[in-house]
ROKEZA-881681 format. One line per 10 residues: number of its first residue (from 0); their letters; for each residue x, y, z of N, C-alpha, C. Coordinates in steps of 0.001 Angstrom, whole numbers. Atoms other than C-alpha are relative to their C-alpha. Layout:
% ROKEZA-881681
NUM) A) X/Y/Z/X/Y/Z/X/Y/Z  ...;
//
This chain:
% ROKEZA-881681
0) XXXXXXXXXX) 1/949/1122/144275/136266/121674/-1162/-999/142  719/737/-313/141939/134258/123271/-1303/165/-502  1424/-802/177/138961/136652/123295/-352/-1/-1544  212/-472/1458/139810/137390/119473/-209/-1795/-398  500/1728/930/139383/133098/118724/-1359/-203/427  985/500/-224/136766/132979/120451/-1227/923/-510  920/-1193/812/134628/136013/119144/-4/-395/-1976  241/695/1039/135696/134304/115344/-954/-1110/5  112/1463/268/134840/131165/116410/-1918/434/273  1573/-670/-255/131227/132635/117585/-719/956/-1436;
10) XXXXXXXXXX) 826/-732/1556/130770/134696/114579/331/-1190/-1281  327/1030/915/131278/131612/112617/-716/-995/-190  711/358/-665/129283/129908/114088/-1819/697/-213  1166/-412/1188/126373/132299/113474/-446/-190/-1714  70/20/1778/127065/131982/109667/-499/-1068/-26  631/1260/-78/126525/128552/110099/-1438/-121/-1  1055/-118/-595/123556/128764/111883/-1027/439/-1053  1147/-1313/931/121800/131749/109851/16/-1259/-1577  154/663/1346/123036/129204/106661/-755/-926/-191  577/1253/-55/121457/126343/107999/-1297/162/-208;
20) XXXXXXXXXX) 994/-472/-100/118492/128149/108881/-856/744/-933  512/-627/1197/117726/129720/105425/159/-1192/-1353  -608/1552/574/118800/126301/103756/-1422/-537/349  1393/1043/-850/115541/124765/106153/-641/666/-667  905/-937/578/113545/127487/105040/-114/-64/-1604  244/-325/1348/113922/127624/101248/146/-1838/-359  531/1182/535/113748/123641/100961/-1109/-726/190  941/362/-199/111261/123055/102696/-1431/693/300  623/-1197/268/109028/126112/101675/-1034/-628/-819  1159/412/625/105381/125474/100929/-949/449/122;
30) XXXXXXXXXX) 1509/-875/-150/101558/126843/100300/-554/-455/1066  964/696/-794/99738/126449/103401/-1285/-32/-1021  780/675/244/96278/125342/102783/-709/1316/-372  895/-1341/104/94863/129169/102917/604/762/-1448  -386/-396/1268/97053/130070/100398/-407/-821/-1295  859/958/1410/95826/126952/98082/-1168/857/-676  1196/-352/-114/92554/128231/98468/-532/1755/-413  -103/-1149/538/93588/132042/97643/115/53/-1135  -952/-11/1406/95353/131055/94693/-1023/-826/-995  929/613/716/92067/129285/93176/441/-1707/-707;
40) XXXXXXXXXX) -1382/958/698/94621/126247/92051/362/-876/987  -697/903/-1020/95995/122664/93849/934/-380/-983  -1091/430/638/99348/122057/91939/215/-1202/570  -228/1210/-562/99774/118614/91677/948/-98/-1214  -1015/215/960/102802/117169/89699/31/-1540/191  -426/1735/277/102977/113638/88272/619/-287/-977  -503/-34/1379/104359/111852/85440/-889/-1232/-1087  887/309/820/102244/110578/82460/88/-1149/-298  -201/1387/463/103551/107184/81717/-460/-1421/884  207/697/-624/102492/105210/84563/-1225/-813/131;
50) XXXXXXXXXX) 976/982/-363/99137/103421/83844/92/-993/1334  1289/-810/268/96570/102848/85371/-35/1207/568  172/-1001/-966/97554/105713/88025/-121/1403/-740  493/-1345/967/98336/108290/85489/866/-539/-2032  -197/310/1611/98257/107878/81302/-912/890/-675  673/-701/1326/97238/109320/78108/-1213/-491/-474  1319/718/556/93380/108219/77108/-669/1010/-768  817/-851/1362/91786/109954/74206/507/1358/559  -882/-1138/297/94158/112684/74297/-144/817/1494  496/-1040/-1193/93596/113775/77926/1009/-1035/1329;
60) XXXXXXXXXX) -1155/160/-1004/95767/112990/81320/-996/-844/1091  930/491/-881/93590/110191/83376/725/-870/715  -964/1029/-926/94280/107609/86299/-519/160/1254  805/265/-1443/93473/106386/89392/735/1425/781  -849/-1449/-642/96236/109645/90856/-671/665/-216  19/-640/665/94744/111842/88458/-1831/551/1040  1747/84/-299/90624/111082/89585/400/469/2209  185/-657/-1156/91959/111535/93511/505/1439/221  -227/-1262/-563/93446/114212/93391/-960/1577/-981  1271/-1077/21/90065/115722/91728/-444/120/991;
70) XXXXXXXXXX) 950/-27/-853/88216/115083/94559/1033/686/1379  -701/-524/-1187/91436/116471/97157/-531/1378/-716  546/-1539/800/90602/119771/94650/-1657/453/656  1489/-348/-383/86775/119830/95346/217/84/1515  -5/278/-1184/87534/119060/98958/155/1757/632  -282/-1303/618/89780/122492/98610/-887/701/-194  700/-1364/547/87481/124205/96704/380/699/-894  -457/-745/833/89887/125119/93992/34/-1241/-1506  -268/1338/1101/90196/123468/90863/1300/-456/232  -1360/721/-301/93395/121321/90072/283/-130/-1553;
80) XXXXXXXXXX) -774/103/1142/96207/121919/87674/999/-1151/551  -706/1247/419/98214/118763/86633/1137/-273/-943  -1300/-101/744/101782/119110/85585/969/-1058/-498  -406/1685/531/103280/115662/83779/1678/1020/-79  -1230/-584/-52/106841/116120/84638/1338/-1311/254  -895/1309/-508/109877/113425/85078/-529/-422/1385  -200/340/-1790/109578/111179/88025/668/652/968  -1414/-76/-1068/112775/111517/89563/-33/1395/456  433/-1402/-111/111515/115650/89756/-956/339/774  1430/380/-508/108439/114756/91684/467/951/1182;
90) XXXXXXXXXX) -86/-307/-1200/109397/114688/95200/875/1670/347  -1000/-1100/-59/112107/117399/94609/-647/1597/27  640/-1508/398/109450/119996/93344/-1327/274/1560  627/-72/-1044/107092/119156/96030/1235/1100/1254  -161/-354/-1029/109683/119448/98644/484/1919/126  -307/-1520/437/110678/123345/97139/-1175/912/-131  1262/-871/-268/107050/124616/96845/-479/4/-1471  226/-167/1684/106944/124175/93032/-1468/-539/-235  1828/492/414/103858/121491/93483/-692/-140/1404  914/-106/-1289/101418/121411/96373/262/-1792/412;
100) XXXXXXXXXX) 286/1550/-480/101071/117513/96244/677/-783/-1336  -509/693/962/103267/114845/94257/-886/-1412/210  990/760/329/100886/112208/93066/288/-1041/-1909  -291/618/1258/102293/109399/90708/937/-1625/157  -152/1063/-343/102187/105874/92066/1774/407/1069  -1044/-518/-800/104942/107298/94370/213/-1158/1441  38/463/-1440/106335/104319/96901/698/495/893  -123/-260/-1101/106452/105003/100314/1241/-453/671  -1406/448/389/110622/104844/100882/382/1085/1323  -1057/-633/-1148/112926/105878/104168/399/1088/-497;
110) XXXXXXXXXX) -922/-929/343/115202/108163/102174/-1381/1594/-813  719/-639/223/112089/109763/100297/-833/676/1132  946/-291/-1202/109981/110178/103834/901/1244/323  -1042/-960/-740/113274/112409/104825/-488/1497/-627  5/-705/1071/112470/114771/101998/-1524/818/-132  1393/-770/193/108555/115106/101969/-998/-1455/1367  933/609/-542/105473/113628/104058/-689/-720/-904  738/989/1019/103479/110945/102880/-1606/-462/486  1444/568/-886/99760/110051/102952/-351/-1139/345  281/1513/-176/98151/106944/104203/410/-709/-1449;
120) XXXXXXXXXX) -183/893/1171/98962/104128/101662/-1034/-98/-1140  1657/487/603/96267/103662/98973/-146/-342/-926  683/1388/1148/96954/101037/97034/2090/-551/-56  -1003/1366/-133/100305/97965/97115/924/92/-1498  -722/271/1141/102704/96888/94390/797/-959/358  -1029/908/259/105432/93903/93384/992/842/-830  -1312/-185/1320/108238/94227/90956/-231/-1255/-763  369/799/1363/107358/92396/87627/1007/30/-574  -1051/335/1797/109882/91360/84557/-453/-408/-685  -61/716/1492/109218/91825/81209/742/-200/-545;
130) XXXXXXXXXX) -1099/455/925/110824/89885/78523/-909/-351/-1453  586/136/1220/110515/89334/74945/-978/-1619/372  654/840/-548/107767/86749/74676/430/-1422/-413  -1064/1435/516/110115/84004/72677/705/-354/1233  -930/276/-1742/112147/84241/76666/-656/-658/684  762/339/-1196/111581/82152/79424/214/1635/1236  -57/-612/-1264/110757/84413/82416/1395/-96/959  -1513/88/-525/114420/85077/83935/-296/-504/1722  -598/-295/-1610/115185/84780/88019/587/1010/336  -1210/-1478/-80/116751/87617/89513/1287/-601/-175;
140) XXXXXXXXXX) -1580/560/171/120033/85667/89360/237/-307/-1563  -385/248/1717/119253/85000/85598/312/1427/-1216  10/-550/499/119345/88228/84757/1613/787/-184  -650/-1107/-25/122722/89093/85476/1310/-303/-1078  -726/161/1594/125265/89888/82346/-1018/696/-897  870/-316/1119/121926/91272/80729/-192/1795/287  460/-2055/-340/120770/95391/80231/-1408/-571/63  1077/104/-482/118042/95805/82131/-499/1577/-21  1384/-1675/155/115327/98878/81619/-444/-130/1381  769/-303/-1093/113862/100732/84287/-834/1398/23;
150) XXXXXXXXXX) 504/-755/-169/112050/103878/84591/862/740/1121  -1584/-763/-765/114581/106491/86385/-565/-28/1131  858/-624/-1275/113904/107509/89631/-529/-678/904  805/1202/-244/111934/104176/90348/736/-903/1118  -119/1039/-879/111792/101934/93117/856/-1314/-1070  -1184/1273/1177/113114/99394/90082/754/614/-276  -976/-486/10/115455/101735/89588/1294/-212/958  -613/398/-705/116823/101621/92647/286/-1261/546  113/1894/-291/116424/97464/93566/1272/-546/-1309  -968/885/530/118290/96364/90161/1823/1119/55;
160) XXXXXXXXXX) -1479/-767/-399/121092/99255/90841/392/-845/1469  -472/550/-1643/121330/97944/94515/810/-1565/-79  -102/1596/-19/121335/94123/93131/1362/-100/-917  -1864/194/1398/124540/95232/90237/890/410/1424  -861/-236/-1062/125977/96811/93188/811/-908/829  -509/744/-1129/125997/93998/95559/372/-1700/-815  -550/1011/576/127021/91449/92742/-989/-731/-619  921/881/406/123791/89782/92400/58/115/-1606  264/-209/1050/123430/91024/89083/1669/384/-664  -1732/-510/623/127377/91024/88069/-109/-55/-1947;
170) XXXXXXXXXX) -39/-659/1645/127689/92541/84508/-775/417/-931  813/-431/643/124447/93707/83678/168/1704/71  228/-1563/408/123799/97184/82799/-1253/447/153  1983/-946/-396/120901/99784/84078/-75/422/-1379  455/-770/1295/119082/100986/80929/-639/1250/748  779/-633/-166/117204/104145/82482/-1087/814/-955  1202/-1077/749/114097/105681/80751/-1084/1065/611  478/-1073/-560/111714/108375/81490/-1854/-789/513  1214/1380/467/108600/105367/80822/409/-1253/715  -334/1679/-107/108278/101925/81899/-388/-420/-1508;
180) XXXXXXXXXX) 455/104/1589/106183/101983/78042/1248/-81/-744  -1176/231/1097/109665/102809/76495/996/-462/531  -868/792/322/111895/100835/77947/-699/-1332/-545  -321/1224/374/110116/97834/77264/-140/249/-1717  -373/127/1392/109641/99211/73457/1393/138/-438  -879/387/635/113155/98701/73557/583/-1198/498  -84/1597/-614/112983/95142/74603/848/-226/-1732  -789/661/889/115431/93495/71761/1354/913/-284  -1472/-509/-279/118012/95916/72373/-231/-47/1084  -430/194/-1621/117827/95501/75783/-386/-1421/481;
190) XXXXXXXXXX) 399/1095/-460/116899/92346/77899/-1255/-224/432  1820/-312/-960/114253/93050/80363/-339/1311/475  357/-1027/-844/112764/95527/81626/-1201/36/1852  593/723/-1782/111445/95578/86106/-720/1202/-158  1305/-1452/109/108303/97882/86526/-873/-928/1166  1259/668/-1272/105679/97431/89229/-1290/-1261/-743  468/1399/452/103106/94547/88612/-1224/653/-1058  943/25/904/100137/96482/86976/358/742/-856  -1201/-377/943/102368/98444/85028/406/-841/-1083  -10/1067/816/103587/95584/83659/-685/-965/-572;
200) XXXXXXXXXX) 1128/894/234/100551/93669/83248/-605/364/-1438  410/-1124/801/99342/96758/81098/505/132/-1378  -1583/-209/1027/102820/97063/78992/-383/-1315/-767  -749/1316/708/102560/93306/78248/-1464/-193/-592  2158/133/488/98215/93069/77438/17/1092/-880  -113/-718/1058/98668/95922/74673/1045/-97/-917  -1111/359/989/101968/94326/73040/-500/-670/-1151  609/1464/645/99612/92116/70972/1294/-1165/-63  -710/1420/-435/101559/88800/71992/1747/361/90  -1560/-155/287/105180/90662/71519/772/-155/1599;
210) XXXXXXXXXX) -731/535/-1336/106146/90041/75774/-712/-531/788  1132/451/-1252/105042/88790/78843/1073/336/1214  -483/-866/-1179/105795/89334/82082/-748/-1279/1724  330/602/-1780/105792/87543/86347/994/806/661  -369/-558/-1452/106303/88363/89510/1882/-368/-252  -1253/43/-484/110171/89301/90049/951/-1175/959  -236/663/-957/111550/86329/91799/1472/-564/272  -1344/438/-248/114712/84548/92924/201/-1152/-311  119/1515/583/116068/80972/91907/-801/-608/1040  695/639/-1049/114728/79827/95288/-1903/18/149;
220) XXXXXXXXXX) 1313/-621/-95/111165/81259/94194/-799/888/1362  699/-1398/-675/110878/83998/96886/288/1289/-830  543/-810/648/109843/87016/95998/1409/1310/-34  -1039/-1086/-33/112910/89727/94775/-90/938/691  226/-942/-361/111885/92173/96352/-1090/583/751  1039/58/-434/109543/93457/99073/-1456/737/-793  785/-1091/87/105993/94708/98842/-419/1333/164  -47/-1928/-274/105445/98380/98259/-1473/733/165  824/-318/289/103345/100716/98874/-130/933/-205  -272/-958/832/102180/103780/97188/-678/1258/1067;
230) XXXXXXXXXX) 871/-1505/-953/101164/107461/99061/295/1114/-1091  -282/-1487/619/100997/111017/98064/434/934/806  -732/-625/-830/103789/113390/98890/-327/1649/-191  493/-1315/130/102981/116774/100312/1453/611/651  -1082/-903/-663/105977/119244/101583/-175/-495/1628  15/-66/-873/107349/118539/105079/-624/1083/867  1389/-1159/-663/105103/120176/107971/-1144/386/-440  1588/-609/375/102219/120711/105731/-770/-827/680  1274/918/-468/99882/119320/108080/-1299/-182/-498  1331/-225/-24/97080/120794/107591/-666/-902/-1771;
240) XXXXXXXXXX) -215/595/1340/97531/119958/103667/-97/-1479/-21  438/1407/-153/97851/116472/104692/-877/-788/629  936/244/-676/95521/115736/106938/-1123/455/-830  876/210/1006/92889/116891/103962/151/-1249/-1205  66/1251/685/94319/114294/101594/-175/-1192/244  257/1174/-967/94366/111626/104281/-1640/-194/312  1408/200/-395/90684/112553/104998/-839/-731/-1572  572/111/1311/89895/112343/100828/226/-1769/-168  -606/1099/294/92201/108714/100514/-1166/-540/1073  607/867/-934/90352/107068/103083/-1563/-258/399;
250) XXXXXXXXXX) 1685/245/473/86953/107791/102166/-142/-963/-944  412/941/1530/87570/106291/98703/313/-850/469  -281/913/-338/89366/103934/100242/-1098/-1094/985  1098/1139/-1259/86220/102778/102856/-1038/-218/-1282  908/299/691/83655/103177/99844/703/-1076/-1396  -531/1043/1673/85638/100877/96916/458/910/-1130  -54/-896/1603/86051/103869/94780/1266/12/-404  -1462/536/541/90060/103365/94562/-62/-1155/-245  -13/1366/485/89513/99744/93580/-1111/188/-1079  700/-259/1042/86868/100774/91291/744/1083/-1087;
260) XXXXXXXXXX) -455/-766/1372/88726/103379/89520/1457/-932/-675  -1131/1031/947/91996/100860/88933/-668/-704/-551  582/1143/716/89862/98665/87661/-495/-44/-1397  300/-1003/1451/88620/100892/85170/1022/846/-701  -1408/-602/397/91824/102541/84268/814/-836/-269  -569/782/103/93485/99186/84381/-857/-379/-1716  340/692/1132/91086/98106/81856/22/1223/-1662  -697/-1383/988/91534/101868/79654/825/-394/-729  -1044/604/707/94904/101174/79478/830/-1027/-707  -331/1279/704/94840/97610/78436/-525/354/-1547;
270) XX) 918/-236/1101/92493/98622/75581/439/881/-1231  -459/-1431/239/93985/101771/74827/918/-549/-1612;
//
């Protein structure tokens, strides 16, 4: 009787095993770098609403994301297709093999790191609130009782869920959208909407005078929420894959050319 529990308990045990082990394998399944390079193609997946990183400008898909991950392509050697897809889909498709590199102001987050690798940082963020522009600028404590917009998926997504959670915000309501652009075009049915700072800067400088927008803060005037920062996520273990984007980020990053292209994309999308 013994022999026979223990010979189950061992062949169940394999199942396990073999399940776990084909589970690792098919989530975290990705192009090495030779295969990029076979396949003529760098699948990158972002999502379109995010000025200046990635937006719509005379009918075409531009942004500070958009312009590096030309130059990770040339680096490659292949061109680069650019798939505008939900946020909250980003990391998920990366980490399955769907996109080579997720690239779309993406911050750099514990629970996300678990999921995919991340490149050096290359480029910061706050959390902003817009409000209609007749509003004073709320507090995080003023906001709560109100529906608040966010962009799904989002670091503001997750901060004013965390803040209804833990009371701060007792009786407000998440609005989620697919945009930070459309929740705040539904600023007067909703309250505010929390989006990163040039995001919001962007949203509120093309309203002609209809919102405005500051830094996220608390009644005490510290800051709601920490500073973030943004990387690009490639599939766990792709080294080699990352260690080329890390080499691309950090060039632009020593010559000014990521502070030169927000600057110019910042000013696009103000214009726009």
């Amino acid at each position: 009787m013994k022999n026979t529990m223990k010979k189950i308990i061992a062949v169940a045990l394999a199942a396990v095993m073999l399940a776990l082990a084909l589970c690792m394998s098919s989530c975290s399944s990705y192009r090495s770098v030779d295969k990029i390079k076979a396949s003529g193609e760098l699948i990158v997946y972002t999502e379109g609403g995010f000025a200046p990183y990635e937006f719509i400008y005379e009918n075409k898909l531009v942004g500070v994301d958009i312009s590096v991950m030309e130059e990770v392509a040339k680096e490659l050697g292949v061109k680069l297709t650019v798939k505008d897809v939900n946020f909250d889909t980003i990391c998920g498709a990366v980490q399955s093999g769907k996109a080579d590199i997720g690239a779309a102001g993406i911050t750099i987050r514990p629970d996300r790191a678990e999921t995919v690798d991340f490149s050096v940082p290359y480029s910061s963020t706050e959390q902003y609130v817009i409000v209609a522009a007749d509003k004073d600028i709320p507090s995080v404590e003023a906001l709560a009782g109100k529906q608040i917009g966010v962009q799904q998926g989002t670091t503001s997504d997750f901060l004013v869920e965390g803040l209804i959670n833990d009371g701060t915000l007792k009786g407000s309501t998440l609005t989620p959208y697919t945009t930070p652009a459309l929740a705040a075009a539904a600023i007067g049915k909703i309250d505010a909407v929390v989006t990163d700072k040039l995001t919001a800067q962007i949203i509120v400088s093309g309203s002609n005078g209809a919102f405005k927008t500051d830094k996220l803060l608390k009644a005490d005037g510290s800051a709601a929420a920490e500073v973030e920062e943004y990387g690009y996520a490639v599939a766990k273990g792709n080294a080699e894959l990352l260690e080329i984007v890390n080499k691309v980020v950090k060039k632009l990053l020593a010559d000014g050319t990521i502070d030169a292209w927000t600057q110019d994309f910042n000013s696009k999308a103000s214009n726009d």
